[in-house]
N, C-alpha and C positions, 0 to 999 in steps of 0.2 A: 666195689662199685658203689659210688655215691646213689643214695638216695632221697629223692624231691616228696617232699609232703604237700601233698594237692588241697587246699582249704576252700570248701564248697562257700558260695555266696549267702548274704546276712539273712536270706529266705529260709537257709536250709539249718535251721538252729535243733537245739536239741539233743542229746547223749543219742537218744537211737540213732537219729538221722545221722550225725555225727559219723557212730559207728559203720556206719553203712559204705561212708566214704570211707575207711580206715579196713579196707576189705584182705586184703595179705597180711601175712608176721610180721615182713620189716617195717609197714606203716606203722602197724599195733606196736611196734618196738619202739623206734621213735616217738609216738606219740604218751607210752609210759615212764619216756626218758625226761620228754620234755613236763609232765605231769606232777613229776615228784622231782625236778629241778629246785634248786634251792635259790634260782632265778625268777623274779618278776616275770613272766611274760606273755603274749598276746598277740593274737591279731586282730585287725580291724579289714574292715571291706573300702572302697575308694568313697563312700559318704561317712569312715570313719566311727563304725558301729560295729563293736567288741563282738567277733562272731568268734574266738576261743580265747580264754585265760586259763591259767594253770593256780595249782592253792597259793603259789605263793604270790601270784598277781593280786590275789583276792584276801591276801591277808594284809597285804601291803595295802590294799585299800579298804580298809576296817569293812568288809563286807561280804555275805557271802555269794558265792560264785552265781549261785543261780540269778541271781539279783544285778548282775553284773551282765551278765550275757545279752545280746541283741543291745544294750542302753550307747547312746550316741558319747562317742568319749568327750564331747565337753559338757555332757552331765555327768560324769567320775568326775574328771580332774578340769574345772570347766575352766581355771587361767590359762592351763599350757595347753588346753586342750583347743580352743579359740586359736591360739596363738600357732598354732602348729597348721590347723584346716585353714587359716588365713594364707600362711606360709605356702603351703600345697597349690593352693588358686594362685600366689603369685609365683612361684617359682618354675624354672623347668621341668619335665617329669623328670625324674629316674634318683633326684636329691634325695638326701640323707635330712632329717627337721631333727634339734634339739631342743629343747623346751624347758623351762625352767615355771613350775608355780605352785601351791598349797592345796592340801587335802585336806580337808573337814573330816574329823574322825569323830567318831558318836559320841564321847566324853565333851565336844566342844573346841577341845585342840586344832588348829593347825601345822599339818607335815607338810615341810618342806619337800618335793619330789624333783625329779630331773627323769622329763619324758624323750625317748628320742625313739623316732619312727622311721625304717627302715624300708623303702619300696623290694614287694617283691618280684625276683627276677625270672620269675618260674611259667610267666603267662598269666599269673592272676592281677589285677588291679589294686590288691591291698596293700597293708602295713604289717612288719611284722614290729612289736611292740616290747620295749624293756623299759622296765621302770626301774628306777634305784632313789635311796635318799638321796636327801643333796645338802652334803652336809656346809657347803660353803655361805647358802641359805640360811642355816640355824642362828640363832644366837642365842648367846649361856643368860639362864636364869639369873645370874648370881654376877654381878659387874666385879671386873678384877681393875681394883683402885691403884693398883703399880703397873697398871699402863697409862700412855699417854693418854691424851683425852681424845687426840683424831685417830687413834686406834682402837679405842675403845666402841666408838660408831661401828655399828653393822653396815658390812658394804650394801650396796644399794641392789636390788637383783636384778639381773639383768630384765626378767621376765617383765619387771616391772615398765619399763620403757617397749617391748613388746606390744603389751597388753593397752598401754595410751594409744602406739601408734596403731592396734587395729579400733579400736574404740572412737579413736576420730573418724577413721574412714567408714567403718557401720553407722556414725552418729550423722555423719555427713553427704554421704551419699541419696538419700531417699529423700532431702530438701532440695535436689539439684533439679528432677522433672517438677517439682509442684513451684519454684521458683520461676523455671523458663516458660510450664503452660501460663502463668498471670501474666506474664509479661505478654503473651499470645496474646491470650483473651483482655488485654487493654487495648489489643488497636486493634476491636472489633468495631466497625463503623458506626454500625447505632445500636449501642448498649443498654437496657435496660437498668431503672434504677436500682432493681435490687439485684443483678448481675454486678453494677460500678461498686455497689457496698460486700458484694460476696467478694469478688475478685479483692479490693481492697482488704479486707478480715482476712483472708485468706496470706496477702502478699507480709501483713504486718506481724501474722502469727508465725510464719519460717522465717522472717528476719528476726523477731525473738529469740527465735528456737537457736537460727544459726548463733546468735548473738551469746547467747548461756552457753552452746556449747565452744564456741572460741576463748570465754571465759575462763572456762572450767580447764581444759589444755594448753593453754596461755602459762596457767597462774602452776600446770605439773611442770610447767615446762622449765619454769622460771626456779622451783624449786630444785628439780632437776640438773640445774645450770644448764641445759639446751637451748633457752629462749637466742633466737639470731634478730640481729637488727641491722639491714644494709646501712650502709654510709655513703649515700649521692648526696647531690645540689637537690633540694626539693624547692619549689615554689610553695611557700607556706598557704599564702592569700588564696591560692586556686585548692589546698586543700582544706581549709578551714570554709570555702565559699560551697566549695561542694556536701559536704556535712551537712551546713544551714540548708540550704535547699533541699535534703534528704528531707528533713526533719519538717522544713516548713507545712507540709499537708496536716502533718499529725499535731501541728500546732491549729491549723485555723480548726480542726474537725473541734478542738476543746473553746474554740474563742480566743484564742491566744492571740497577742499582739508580739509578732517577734520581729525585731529591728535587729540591722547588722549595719555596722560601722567598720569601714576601715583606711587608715589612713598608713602606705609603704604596701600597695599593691605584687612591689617587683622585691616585695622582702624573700629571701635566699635563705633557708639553714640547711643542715647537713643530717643525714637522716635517713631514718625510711620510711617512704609516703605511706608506706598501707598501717603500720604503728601509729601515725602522729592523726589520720584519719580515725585509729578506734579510740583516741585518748580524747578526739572532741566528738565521736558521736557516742562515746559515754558519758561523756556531760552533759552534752545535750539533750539525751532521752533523761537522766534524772532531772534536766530542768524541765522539759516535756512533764513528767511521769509525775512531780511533785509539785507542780504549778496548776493550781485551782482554774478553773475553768472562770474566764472575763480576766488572766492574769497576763501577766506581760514577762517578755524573757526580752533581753539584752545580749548580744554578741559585737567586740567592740575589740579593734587589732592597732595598734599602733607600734613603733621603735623607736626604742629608748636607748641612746647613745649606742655599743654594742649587741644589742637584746631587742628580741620583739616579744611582745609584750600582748596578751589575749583572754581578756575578761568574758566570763558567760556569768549573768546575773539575773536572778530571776525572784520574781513575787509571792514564793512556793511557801512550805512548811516548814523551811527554816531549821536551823539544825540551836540545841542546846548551849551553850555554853561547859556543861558540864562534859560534854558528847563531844567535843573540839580533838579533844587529844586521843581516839578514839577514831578518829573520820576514814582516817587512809589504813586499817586494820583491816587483814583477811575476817572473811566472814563476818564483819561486827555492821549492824544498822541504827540508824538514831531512831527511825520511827517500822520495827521489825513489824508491828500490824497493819500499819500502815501498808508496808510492803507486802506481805500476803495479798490483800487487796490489787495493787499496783504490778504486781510481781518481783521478782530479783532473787539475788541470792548474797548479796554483802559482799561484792566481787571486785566491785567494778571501780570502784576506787582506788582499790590495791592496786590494783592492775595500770592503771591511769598515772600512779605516785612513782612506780615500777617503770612503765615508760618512758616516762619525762624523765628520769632519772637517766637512761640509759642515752638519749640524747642531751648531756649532760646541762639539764636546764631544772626547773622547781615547780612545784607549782604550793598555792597559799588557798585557806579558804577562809571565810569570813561571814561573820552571819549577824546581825541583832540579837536573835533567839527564837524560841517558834514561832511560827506565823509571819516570820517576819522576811520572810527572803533570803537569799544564800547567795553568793560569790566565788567564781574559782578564778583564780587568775593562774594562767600558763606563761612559765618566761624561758624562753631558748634563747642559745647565742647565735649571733647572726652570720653570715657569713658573706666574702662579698661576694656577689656575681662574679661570672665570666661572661665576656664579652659575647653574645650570639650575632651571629651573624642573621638576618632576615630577609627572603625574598618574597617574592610575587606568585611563584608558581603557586598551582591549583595543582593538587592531587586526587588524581584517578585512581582509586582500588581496583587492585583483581577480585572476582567474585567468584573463586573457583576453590573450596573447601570440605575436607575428608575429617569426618567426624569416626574416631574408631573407638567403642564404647560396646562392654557385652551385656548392658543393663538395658534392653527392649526401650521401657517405656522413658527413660532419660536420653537412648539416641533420637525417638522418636520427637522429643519434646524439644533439643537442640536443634536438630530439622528443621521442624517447622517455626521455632524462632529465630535462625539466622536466614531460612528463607522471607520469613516478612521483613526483613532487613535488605532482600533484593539480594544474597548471595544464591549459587547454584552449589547444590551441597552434593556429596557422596557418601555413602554409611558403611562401613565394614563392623564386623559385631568381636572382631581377634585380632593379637598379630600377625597373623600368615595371612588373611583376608585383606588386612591393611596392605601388608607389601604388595599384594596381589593389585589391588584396587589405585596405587598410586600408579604401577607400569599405565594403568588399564585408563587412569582418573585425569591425570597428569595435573594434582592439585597444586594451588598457588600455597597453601598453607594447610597443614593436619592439626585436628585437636585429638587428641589421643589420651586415653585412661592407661590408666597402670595395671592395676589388678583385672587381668582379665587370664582364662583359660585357653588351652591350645599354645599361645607362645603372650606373654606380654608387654607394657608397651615400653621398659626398659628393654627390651632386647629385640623389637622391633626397631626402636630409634638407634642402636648400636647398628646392626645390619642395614638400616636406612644411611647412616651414614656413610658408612665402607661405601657406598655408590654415587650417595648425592651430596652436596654439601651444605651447611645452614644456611647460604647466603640462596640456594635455588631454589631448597623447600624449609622455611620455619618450621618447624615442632614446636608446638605446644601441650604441655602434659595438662590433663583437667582430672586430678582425680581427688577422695577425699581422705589419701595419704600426705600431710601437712607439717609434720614436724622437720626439721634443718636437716637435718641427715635423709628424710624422702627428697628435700628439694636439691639436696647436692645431687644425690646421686642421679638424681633426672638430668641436672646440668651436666653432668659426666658420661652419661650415658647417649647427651647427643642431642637434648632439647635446650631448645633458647629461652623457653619461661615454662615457671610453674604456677598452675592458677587451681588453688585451694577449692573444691565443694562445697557448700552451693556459691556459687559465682551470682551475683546482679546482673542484670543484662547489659547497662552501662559501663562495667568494669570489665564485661566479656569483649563486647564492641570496640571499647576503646583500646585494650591488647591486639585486635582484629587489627583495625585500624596502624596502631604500632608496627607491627610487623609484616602484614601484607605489602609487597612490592610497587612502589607507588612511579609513576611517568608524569614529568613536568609538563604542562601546559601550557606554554608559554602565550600571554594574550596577543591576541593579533594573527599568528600566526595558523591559526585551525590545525595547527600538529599536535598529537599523544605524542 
């Protein structure tokens, strides 16, 4: 007759208390089986805090046992250990998690390990826990010069793309309420001046924030080879016009005079708008960020035979001479103190060369020397239009939208910014809540997160679908899962778009907008 070993919860620590639960011979038996195992292993309680390990769990983690007990397994092993409790929040219950990442031993070294967490089936809520090397992770000290050279590369670890995709959505997530309350609190009716300048500091310090961290995942991404770039018709003019106007505020707030020119409005290239969007509001804040206050910036678009062509020039600090070939380099800056002061991180150029590149266009910079102003010129190939067709009608939105988010104060904050927007909203905090809520809601459009507990919003929108179809209820994923492989699987799982965390209010609206069910008006007639 099989015997179940009963593991008291992360309260009940300790060898006596221990013992206590371990009250017959065959538990005692098992439990000196699994003790002097020549296996790693462990359990964890459902917050994932080591409530048993064995010697050899604790030798395998250069440490001793006592010291190990009650600690949250991503302070042991804090790569796979993240990556795992991330995994757990998004997955179904009852999965199998395997984890791949490095252990810090007291000499300084890093061991490679491979965690995998077994749910147990016994009634308790924990992990039953094995550790093992991983030895696919390793790589030899000593390079063997009679292999190839792409063989001689260490594969990439898997854990490593893991550990970006939950770091994006930790980094990204907690800009998403502090981004939708400013937008609140700007259509307060009568503001106070030092509310208009908090709200402001406020709204500029998480588009920073956001901005560093899209940098930072951008530039893994792109190393990576994961960076995705769509390939539609984009209206260049409407997104280089929208940039400028981003940026205009933060130009008058220094005295800045910024002028925009452009001549080929209906210019057309091929692309994808939210890329060609960061590759000029990275210019534009260095032109911002390095133009002296009483200084002037230039944005100036014309087409040049097959090419358009888009100059941003500005009266700033001016880049070296010597510093030219240098410009578009990770990590490198011409004026690195300058920048402490200004802020950055030597990013954003790379990033901007890397773009344009990949919409197979150039870009040049050009300078006098310091002091003296900078120039970047952008050149894409053009592409011609297709014929649109245009009418008359007026569009009516539905205003009827199921916000399903398990994060309190970002549903709360979404709420009340698409309700001053005039929508009639509904909040479910899961996916079972969500299903529940649309029979009950009968929304014109869902914004739905991913990571959330109980069921999530990939297997929400799978089951949402089996009944309704995209064209009745749009799905939209909002969460701050953002790499190419989160946003397929969203599209495959059932949603129509994926809108990265923290979202602009403008770029939320105008998806809003996109996808809600619209009825022609025709004038004259007084019919929806």
């Amino acid at each position: 007759m099989a015997t179940t070993i009963k593991l008291r919860s992360a309260e009940s620590q300790g060898s006596s208390r221990r013992s206590k639960a371990l009250e017959n011979p065959a538990l005692n038996a098992a439990w000196a089986c699994l003790q002097h195992s020549s296996f790693a292993l462990g359990y964890v309680d459902s917050e994932l805090h080591l409530i048993y390990c064995n010697g050899a769990f604790a030798q395998l983690c250069d440490s001793p046992l006592e010291k190990l007990l009650r600690k949250p397994l991503v302070e042991i092993i804090p790569f796979a250990g993240l990556v795992c409790k991330n995994a757990i929040l998004r997955d179904a219950p009852g999965k199998e998690h395997v984890c791949h990442g490095l252990l810090a031993r007291t000499n300084g070294d890093a061991a490679p390990l491979k965690l995998t967490l077994c749910p147990d089936t016994t009634g308790n809520s924990g992990f039953l826990v094995t550790l093992v090397p991983d030895p696919l992770n390793e790589t030899s000290a000593v390079p063997d010069h009679h292999q190839a050279p792409s063989r001689r590369q260490p594969p990439v670890p898997e854990g490593r793309d893991q550990f970006l995709a939950v770091l994006e959505h930790e980094l990204r997530n907690p800009l998403t309420p502090i981004l939708a309350w400013t937008e609140v609190l700007k259509q307060e009716p009568n503001p106070t001046q030092q509310m208009r300048r908090a709200v402001s500091a406020i709204e500029r310090s998480v588009l920073q924030q956001r901005a560093l961290v899209d940098d930072l995942l951008d530039l893994a991404s792109i190393h990576s080879g994961s960076l995705r770039c769509e390939q539609f018709p984009v209206c260049i003019y409407s997104v280089l016009a929208e940039s400028v106007s981003h940026f205009e505020a933060r130009a008058r707030e220094k005295d800045i005079d910024m002028v925009f020119e452009s001549l080929g409005a209906e210019a057309t290239v091929t692309g994808d708008r939210r890329r060609l969007a960061q590759i000029f509001d990275n210019l534009l804040d260095n032109a911002v960020k390095f133009t002296p206050r009483g200084g002037r910036i230039e944005v100036r678009m014309k087409c040049e035979l097959k090419r358009v062509r888009i100059d941003i020039s500005d009266t700033g600090i001016g880049i070296a001479p010597d510093f030219m070939s240098e410009l578009f380099k990770t990590f490198t800056q011409a004026h690195p103190l300058a920048s402490r002061h200004r802020r950055g991180l030597g990013l954003g150029l790379a990033l901007v060369k890397n773009l344009i590149e990949r919409h197979n266009g150039e870009v040049q910079a050009a300078s006098s020397g310091e002091n003296l102003g900078s120039t970047f010129s952008i050149f894409l190939p053009l592409q011609v239009p297709d014929v649109m067709s245009t009418g008359t009608a007026v569009a009516d939105f539905r205003r009827k939208v199921l916000i399903v988010e398990d994060r309190d104060d970002t549903r709360e904050a979404l709420r009340t910014l698409l309700e001053s927007w005039g929508f009639h909203v509904a909040e479910a905090p899961d996916g079972i809540a969500g299903l529940k809520t649309v029979a009950e809601f009968a929304p014109d459009l869902v914004l739905c997160d991913l990571s959330m507990p109980v069921m999530d919003g990939w297997e929400m929108a799978r089951q949402l679908r089996e009944s309704i179809p995209a064209a009745q209820i749009p799905l939209i994923a909002l969460s701050g899962h953002g790499t190419p492989c989160d946003i397929q699987r969203s599209l495959d799982s059932g949603f129509q778009a994926h809108i990265v965390k923290p979202c602009e209010a403008r770029a939320l609206l105008s998806v809003l907008k996109k996808f809600l069910p619209v009825s022609a008006r025709c004038s004259g007639d007084g019919q929806q």
